[in-house]
N, C-alpha and C positions, 0 to 999 in steps of 0.2 A: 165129843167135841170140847176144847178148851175156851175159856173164858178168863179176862184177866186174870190174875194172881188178889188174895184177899188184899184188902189194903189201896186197893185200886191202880197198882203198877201191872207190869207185868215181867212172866219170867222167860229169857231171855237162851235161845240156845246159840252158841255160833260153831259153822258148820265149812271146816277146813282151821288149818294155824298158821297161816303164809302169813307174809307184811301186812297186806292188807284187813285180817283177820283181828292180829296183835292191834292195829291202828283201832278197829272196832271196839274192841275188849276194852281197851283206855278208853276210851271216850263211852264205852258203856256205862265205867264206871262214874263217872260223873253225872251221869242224864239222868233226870229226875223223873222217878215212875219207872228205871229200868233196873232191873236185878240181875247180875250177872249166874245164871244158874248153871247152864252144860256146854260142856264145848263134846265135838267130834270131829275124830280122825281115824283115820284108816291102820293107826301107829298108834298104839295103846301106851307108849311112850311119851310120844309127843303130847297125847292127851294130856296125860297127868300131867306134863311138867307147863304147858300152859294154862292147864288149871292152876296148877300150885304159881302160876308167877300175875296171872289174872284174876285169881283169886273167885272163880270156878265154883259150886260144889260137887258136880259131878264129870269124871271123863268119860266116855265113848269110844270106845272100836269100831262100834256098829249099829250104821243110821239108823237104821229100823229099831232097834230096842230105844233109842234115843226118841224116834216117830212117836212110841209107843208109852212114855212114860205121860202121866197124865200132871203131870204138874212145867210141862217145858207149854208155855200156851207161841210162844214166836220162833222162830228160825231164821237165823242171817246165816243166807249161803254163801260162804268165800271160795267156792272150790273155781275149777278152771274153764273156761265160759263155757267146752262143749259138754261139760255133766250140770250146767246150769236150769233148764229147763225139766230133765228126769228128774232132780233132788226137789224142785221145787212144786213139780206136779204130786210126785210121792208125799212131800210133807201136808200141801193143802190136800190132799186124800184123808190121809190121819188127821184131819182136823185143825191141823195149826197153819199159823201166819205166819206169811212172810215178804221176807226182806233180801231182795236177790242183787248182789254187785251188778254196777252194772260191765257190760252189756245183761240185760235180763233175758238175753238168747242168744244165738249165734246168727239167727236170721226172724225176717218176721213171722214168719209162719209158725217158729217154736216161739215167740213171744205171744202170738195168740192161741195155742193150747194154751199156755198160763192162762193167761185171760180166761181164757173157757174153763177152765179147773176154779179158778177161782171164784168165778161164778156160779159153778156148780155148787162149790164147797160151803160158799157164804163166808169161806175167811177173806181176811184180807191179805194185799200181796201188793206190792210197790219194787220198781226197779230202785235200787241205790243211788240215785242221782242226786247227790248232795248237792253237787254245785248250783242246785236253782232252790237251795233250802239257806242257802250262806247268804247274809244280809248286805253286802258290798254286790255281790252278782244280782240279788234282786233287784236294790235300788239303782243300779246302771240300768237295766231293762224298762223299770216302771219308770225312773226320770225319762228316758228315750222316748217311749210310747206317751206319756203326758204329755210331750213339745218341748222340754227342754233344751233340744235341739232344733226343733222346729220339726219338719216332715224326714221322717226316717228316708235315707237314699239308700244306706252301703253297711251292711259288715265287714269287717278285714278280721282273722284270728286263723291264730295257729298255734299247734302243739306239736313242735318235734328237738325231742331229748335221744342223742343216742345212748340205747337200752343195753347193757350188757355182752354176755360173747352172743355169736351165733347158734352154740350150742345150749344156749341157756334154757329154760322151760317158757321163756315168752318169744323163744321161736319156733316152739312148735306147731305143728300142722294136726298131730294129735292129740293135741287139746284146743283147735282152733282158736292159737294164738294170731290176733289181728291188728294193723295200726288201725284201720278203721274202727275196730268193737273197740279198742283200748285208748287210742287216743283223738281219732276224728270226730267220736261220739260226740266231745267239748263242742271244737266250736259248730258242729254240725246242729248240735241243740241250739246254743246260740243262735246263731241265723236264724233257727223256725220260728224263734221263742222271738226275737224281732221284724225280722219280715214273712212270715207264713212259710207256706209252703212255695217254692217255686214253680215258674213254667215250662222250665228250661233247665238240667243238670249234664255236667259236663264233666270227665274228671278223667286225669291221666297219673301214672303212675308205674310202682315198678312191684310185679309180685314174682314170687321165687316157683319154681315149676312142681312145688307143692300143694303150691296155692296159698302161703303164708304172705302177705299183702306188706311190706318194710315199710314201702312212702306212697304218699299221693297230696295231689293238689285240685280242689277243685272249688267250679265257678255255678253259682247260684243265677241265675238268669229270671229276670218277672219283664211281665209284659207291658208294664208302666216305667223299664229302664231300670230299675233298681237291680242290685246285684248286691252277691254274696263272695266273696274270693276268699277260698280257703286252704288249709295244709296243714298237712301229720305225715310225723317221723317219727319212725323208731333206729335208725341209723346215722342223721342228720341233726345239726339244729335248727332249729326254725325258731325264730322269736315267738316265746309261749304268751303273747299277750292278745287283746283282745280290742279292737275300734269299734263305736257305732257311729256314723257319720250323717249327719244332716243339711238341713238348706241353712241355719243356722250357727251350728255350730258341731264337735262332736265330742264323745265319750268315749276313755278309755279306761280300760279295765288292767293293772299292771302284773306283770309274769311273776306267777305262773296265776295265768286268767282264774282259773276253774276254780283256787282257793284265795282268791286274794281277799285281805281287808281292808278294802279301801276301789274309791273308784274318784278318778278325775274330768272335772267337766271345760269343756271350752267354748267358749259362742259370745257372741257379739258382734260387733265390727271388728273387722281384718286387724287394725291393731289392737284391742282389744284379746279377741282370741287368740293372737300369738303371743301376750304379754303377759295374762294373766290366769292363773290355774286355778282350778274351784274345789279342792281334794276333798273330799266326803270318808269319813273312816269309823271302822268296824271296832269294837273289840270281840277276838276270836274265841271261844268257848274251845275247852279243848285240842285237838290236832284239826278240827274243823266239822267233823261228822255231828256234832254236839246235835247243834239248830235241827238234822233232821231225824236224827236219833229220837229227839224229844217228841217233835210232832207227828212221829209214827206212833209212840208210845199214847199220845193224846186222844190222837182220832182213832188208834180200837178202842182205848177204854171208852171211848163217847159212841161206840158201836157201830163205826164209818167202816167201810172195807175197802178205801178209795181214799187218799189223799187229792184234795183239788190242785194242788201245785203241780202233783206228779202221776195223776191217772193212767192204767195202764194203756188206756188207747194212746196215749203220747209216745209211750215206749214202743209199743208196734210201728206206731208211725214214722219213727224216728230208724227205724229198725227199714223199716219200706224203702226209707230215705237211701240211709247204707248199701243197702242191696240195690237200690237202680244204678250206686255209683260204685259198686264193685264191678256191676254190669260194664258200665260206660270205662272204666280200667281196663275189664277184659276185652272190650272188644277195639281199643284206643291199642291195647298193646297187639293184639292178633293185627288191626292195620297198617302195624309199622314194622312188625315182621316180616309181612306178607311185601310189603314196600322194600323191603330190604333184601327180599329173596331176589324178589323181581329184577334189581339192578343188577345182583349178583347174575341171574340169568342174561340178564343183557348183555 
């Protein structure tokens, strides 16, 4: 079993070299307490040359011998969300922690085997959700819930950027490419993270007869009237920004939500809040991963295997979330097939 790195950092594997990978590695290198030590790929090529440009000591062909070296004590897995949950069971087996992009599964039941591995293991293991580790997404949330708006009513947020060709590798089906795992995850945290869990999910949408999910839009529903109204693209643009709306006034988070530095506040009276803006601003660490980079590094050396901002039961649940409204997609779209045949039969 691994234990920090002497010195009290730790060393640092990451596991894949895509974008998001390269974005880790830089901002590894800046995080304090984190050593940039192995990377793996499947492409003994690729290894070396991202070692040699992130400055690496060692490359990888082959996870297992990488599982297996006793001095890699963490693992950030960037591979493609459906080999997410086997890399990361496999590594908390051998003993190391980890740090899995998110989605941290492809649904919730493989995000609670982690869980369950992880608790067996005693390491630790956190989904990659930075955006609730960035200091601009915090303070919109915590001002919200304090009454800065007064009583929370509504979320409004969306993320949709049209993504590349069709044939790209984030339309894949085999590697469960998703707008929901990839980009509804945003504001769908959002809303939990201000008003609970809902009573009521509803969501429509357009999936490919793969079962690769493009767009959807969906409505958060509580039993006190509040609502959540939401949407992600991967084909479209949707306004990637972010509202929380109150009796008082509201907060907006500006595009793109999930990494901004900076949040704006409005409340008062009617002239008042359309005249005068409260802007609250960050300075960013890095490409953004910094903030949570550091506080994974912190709480295993302080021997936590649970980050409180980011527990895995939030990621399951979040996950729970996803899957009622991939449901509520699939059976929105079978009723309007089914509506449609019907006329045609008429």
């Amino acid at each position: 079993m691994t234990s920090p790195s002497a010195g009290g950092g730790l060393s640092w594997a990451v596991i894949g070299t895509g974008l998001i990978s390269q974005l880790i590695a830089n901002d590894l290198a800046v995080t304090p307490g984190a050593d940039c030590y192995a990377v793996v790929s499947r492409d003994q090529a690729k290894a070396n040359a991202f070692a040699d440009e992130h400055g690496f000591s060692v490359a990888y062909s082959d996870l297992h011998r990488m599982l297996a070296d006793p001095d890699v004590d963490i693992a950030y897995v960037g591979t493609p969300h459906a080999t997410h949950a086997g890399i990361a069971v496999a590594a908390l087996e051998a003993g190391k922690h980890v740090l899995i992009e998110k989605p941290i599964a492809v649904d919730a039941g493989e995000a609670q085997r982690i869980a369950d591995a992880a608790a067996a293991s005693g390491r630790f293991a956190m989904e990659a959700m930075w955006m609730r580790f960035l200091p601009a997404y915090r303070g919109a949330v915590v001002a919200a819930l304090s009454g800065a708006i007064g009583d929370v009513r509504s979320v409004r947020a969306s993320f949709g950027l049209p993504f590349d060709a069709p044939d790209s590798p984030r339309w894949s089906a085999e590697r469960a490419s998703s707008t929901l795992l990839d980009q509804a995850i945003y504001p769908v945290t959002l809303a939990l993270d201000v008003l609970g869990a809902p009573d009521r999910v509803c969501g429509s949408g357009c999936i490919r007869p793969d079962g690769v999910d493009l767009a959807e839009h969906m409505t958060f529903d509580y039993a006190d009237g509040r609502f959540a109204q939401l949407a992600a693209s991967m084909v479209d643009y949707a306004e990637p920004t972010a509202t929380i709306s109150g009796t008082e006034g509201w907060i907006t988070i500006p595009a793109p939500f999930w990494s901004a530095s900076e949040y704006q506040k409005r409340s008062g009276p009617i002239p008042d809040a359309l005249a005068r803006v409260d802007t609250t601003a960050f300075t960013r660490d890095g490409y953004g991963y910094v903030p949570m980079l550091a506080a994974v590094t912190e709480v295993i050396v302080a021997g936590l295997t649970e980050h409180p901002l980011h527990p895995l039961a939030d990621s399951v649940a979040t996950l729970s979330m996803l899957d009622a409204i991939r449901r509520s997609i699939t059976e929105t779209s079978h009723d309007q097939r089914s509506t449609h045949e019907a006329h045609i039969v008429q």
